[in-house]
Each structure stands twice: as C-alpha cells, then as structure tokens.
C-alpha positions as CSV (number, residue, x, y, z in Angstrom):
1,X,106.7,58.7,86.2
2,X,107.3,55.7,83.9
3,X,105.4,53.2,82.6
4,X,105.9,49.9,84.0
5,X,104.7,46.5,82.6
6,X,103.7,43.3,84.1
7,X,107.3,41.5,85.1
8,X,105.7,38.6,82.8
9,X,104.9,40.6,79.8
10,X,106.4,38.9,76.7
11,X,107.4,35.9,78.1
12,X,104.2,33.5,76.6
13,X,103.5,29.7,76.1
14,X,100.2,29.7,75.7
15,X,99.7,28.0,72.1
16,X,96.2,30.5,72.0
17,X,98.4,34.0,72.7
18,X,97.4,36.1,69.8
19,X,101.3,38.1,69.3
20,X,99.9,40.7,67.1
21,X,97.1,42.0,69.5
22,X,99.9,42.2,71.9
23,X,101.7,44.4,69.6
24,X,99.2,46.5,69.0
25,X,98.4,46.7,72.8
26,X,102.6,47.5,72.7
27,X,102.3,50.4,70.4
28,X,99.0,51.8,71.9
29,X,101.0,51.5,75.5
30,X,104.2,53.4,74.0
31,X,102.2,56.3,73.4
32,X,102.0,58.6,77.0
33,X,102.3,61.9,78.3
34,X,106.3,62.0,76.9
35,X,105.5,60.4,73.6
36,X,102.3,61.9,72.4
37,X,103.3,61.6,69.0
38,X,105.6,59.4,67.2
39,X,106.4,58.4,63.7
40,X,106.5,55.5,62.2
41,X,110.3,54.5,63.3
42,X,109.7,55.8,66.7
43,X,106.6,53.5,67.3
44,X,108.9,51.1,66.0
45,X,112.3,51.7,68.2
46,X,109.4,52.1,71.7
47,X,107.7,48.6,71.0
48,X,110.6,46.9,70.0
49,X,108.8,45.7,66.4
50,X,110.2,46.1,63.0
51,X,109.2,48.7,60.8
52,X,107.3,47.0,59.2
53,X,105.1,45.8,61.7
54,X,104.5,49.1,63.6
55,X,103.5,50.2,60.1
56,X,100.8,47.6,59.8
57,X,99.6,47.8,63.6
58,X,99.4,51.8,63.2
59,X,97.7,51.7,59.7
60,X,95.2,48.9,62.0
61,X,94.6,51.4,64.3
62,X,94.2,54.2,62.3
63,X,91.5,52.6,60.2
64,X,89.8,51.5,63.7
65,X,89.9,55.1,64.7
66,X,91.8,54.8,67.5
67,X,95.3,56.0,66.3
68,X,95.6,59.4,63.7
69,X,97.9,60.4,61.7
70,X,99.3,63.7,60.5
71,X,101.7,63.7,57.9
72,X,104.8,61.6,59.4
73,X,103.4,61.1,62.8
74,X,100.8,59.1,65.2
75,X,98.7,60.5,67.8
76,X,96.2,58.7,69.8
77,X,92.4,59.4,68.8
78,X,89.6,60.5,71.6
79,X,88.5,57.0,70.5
80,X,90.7,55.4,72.9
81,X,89.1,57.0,75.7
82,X,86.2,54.2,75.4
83,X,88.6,51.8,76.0
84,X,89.1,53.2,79.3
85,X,85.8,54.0,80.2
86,X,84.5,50.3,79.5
87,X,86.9,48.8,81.9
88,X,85.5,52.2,84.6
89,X,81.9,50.8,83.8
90,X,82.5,47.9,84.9
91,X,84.3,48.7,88.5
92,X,80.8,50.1,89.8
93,X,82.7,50.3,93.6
94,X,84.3,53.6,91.6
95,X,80.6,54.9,91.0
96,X,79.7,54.1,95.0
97,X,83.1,55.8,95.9
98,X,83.6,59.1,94.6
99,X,80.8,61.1,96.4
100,X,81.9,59.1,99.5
101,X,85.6,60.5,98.8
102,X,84.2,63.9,97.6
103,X,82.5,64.3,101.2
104,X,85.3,63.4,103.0
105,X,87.9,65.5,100.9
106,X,85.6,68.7,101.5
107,X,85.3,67.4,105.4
108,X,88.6,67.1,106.3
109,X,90.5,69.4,103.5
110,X,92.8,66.6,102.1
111,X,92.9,65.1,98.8
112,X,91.4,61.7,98.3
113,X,92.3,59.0,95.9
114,X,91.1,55.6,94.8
115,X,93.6,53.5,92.4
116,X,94.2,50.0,91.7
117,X,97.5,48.1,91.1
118,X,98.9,47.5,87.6
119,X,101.9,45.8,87.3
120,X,104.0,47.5,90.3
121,X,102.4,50.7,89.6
122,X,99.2,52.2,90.7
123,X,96.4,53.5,88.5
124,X,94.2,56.6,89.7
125,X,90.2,55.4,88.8
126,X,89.3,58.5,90.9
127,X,90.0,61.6,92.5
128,X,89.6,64.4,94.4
129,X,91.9,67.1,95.0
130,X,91.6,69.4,98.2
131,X,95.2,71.4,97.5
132,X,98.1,71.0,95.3
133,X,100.3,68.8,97.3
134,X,102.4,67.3,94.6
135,X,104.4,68.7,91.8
136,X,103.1,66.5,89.2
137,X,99.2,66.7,88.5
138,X,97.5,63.5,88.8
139,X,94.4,62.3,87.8
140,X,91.9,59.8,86.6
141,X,94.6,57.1,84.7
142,X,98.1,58.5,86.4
143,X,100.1,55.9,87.1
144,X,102.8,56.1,90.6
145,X,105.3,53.3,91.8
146,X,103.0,51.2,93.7
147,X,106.2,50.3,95.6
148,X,106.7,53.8,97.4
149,X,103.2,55.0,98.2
150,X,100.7,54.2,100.5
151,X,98.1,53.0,97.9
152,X,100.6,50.8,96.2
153,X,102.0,49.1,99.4
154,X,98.1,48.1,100.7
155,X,97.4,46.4,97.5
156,X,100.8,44.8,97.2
157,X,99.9,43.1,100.7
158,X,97.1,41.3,98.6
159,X,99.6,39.1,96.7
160,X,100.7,36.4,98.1
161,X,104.3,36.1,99.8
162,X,106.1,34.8,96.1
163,X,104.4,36.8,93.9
164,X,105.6,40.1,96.1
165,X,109.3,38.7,96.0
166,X,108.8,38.0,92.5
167,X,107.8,41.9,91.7
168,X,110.4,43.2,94.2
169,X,113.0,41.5,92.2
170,X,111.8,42.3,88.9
171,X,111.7,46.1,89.6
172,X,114.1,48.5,89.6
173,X,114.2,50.0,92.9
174,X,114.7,54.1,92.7
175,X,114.9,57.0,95.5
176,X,112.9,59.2,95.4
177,X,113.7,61.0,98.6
178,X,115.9,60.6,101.2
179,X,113.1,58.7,103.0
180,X,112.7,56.3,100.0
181,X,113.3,52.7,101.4
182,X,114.9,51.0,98.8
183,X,116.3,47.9,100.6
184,X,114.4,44.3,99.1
185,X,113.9,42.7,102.5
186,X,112.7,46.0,104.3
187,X,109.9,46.5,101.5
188,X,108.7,43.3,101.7
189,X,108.5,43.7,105.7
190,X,106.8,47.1,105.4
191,X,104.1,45.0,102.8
192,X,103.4,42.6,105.3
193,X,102.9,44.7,108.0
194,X,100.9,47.3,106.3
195,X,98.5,43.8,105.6
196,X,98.7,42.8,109.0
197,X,97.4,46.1,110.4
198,X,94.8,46.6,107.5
199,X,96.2,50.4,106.5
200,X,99.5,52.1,105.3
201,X,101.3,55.1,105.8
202,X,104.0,56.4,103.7
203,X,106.1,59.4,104.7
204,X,108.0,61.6,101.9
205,X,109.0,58.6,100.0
206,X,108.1,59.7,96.7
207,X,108.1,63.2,97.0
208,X,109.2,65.5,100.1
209,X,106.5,66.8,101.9
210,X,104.1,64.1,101.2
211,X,102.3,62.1,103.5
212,X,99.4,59.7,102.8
213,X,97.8,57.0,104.5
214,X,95.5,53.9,102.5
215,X,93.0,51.4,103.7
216,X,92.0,48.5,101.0
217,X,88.4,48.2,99.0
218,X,87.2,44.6,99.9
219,X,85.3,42.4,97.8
220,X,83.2,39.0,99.6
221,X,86.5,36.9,99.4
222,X,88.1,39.3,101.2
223,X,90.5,40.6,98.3
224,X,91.3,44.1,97.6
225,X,89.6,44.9,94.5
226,X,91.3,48.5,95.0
227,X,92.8,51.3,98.1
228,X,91.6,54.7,98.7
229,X,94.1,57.2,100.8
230,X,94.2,60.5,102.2
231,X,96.9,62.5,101.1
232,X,98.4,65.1,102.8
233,X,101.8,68.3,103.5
234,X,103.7,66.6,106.3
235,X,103.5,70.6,107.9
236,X,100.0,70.0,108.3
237,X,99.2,66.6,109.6
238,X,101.5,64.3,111.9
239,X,101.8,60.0,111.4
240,X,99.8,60.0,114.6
241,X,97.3,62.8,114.1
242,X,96.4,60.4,110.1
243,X,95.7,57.6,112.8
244,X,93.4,59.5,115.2
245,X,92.0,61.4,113.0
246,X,91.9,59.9,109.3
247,X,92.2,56.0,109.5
248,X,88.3,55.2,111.0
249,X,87.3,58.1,108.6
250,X,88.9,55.9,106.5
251,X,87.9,52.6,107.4
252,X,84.3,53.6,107.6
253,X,84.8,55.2,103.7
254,X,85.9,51.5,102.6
255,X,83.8,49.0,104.6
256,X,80.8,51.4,102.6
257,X,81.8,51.2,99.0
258,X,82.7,47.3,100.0
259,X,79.1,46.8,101.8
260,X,77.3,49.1,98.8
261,X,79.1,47.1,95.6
262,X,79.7,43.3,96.4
C-alpha cells in the first residue's frame, strides 16, 4: 500500500520550522518496502530535492549511521530501527496490550491488531496473527488506508467534524473492492456512526474476504490514543456473529489496556 503524508505536510509558516530536518525526514520517508535502495538521483526525484541536497542529507545520514551506502546506492541502516522503537517505548498501552491480544487471538482463532492513525493511514504497533487472511503480510509498522478498515474509521471518529472533511478531501479515494465505499458524504456518515456506537465493522472493503471489527484505546480525556480489531474470512464469521461474539470480548480487551496505562 502507499505511503501517505499528513495533508499539511510542506505547507509551513512557522518562522522556527527547521526545512532541512524535514528533508532529511523526506528522504528517510522515501525509502519503503518498493524503494529499498536508491541512488543518489532517485532520493532526489522521490523527495522532490535537488541533487544536491539529497546528496548532503544522505552523506548526513550516512555519517549518523542511519543510511549506508554501497557503491551508487542508499539503503537504510538497522540503526533506524531505534528510531522506531523509542516512539514504541513510549506508548506503554502497547506493552499492556499485546498479551491481552495474544490471549484473545489464541481464544477465539482470529488475528488481533492494535495500530494508530498517521496521516489517513494506520500504523500496526502490534500484532498477532491467528491465519493468513490477507494477501499482503502485515506487521509491526505496516501502514493500511485508515479510510477503508475498521481500525482506521474508529480513530478517524476521534477528529473532530472539519478536520475529517478536511482529510476526506485531501485523499484520493480508491476501490479496493466492489464493497469499497468511496462516496465523500457516505464515509464521513459511516465515521460518525462508527463514533456514536463506540466500534466499527468493515466488510471486504479493502480486500475480498475480509472482515474486521475495532473498538478504540481510551486515554482519561476520553481520546483514542489508538484501536485494536479482530480480523477475520467473511466464510467463517457473520457481521452479527462479530457483535455477539467479538465486540464485549473486545470492549473488555480495551477498557483493560485503558484502565492498566492512563
């Protein structure tokens, strides 16, 4: 799946905005699982810098240890990983989840995710598979369309009512499936309602056969801090057997990690 950015990304005023972090930030983003390597012109051509920027922000990078380089082209360094791992240590409702998910997963036989919401996509900060449901293989740090799963749509219901129009508008709306809704007005309905009923359930919208259903991770205010779902093959589980039998599993998962961490 692609990347996507914040809608506001590149569009500063802010007299303290330091513009070469954030193209170093650019060229560490442009790197992914379809760019694992570039050279030097192709850093250049993804970020949208001149050459001779990329060359200093790579050459930066490279002495920091978190870029190498072999002969003409850049790879990312294990380095990196501690980027990644600091912002985990900090989330300790991940630490309080994953045995939580891990019992329920082995429990019921369905996978169970955790992610939180990135732009308008959803990050995976943990996992655990029960069976291969989905072509692609996800894990910690995959990123999905928040916009067309089940995890995405409970955390978009945490924005407020602009800021959802705002992201709706800014994205480019793709289907996925036949199922996939792709009209502005009935996402943002299906958003609302998913809020107003405290869970979601999306139904072979991003990928046939897929059915999953999300409750949100609460902090004190009352703000989802993150959503965990239960995915699952639409030949095994109905929409009404993931409410009678998943969503107070469910519930009782989240109002746990929320009572255990804040």
């Amino acid at each position: 799946m692609p990347q996507t950015l914040e809608p506001s990304q590149g569009d500063h005023h802010d007299k303290e905005f330091m513009t070469t972090l954030a193209k170093g930030l650019a060229v560490l983003g442009a790197f992914g699982r379809q760019r694992p390597t570039m050279t030097l012109s192709e850093a250049a051509q993804v970020a949208d810098l001149s050459r001779a920027t990329a060359r200093r922000v790579l050459r930066t990078l490279n002495q920091l240890g978190y870029v190498e380089q072999d002969g003409r082209t850049f790879s990312l360094s294990p380095r990196i990983l501690d980027l990644g791992f600091a912002y985990l240590a900090t989330q300790s409702w991940i630490d309080r989840a994953l045995p939580l998910m891990r019992e329920l997963s082995e429990r019921l036989g369905e996978s169970c995710s955790a992610a939180i919401l990135q732009g308008n996509d959803i990050v995976y900060v943990a996992r655990v598979p029960a069976r291969r449901i989905m072509s692609a293989t996800l894990s910690v740090g995959s990123r999905l369309p928040a916009l067309h799963t089940a995890l995405g749509r409970m955390l978009f219901g945490y924005l407020d009512e602009a800021e959802i129009w705002r992201r709706l508008k800014w994205q480019r709306i793709e289907a996925y499936t036949p199922q996939t809704i792709t009209d502005l007005q009935a996402l943002f309905d299906r958003i609302r309602d998913d809020r107003r009923q405290g869970f979601s359930i999306v139904d072979e919208e991003l990928e046939r056969g897929l059915r999953a259903l999300a409750v949100p991770v609460l902090d004190r205010n009352g703000q989802a801090v993150g959503a965990i779902n239960l995915s699952t093959h639409s030949t095994r589980t109905t929409r009404n057997e993931m409410r009678e039998l998943f969503l107070a599993e469910l519930n009782r998962l989240a109002s746990q990690v929320s009572s255990m961490t804040f």
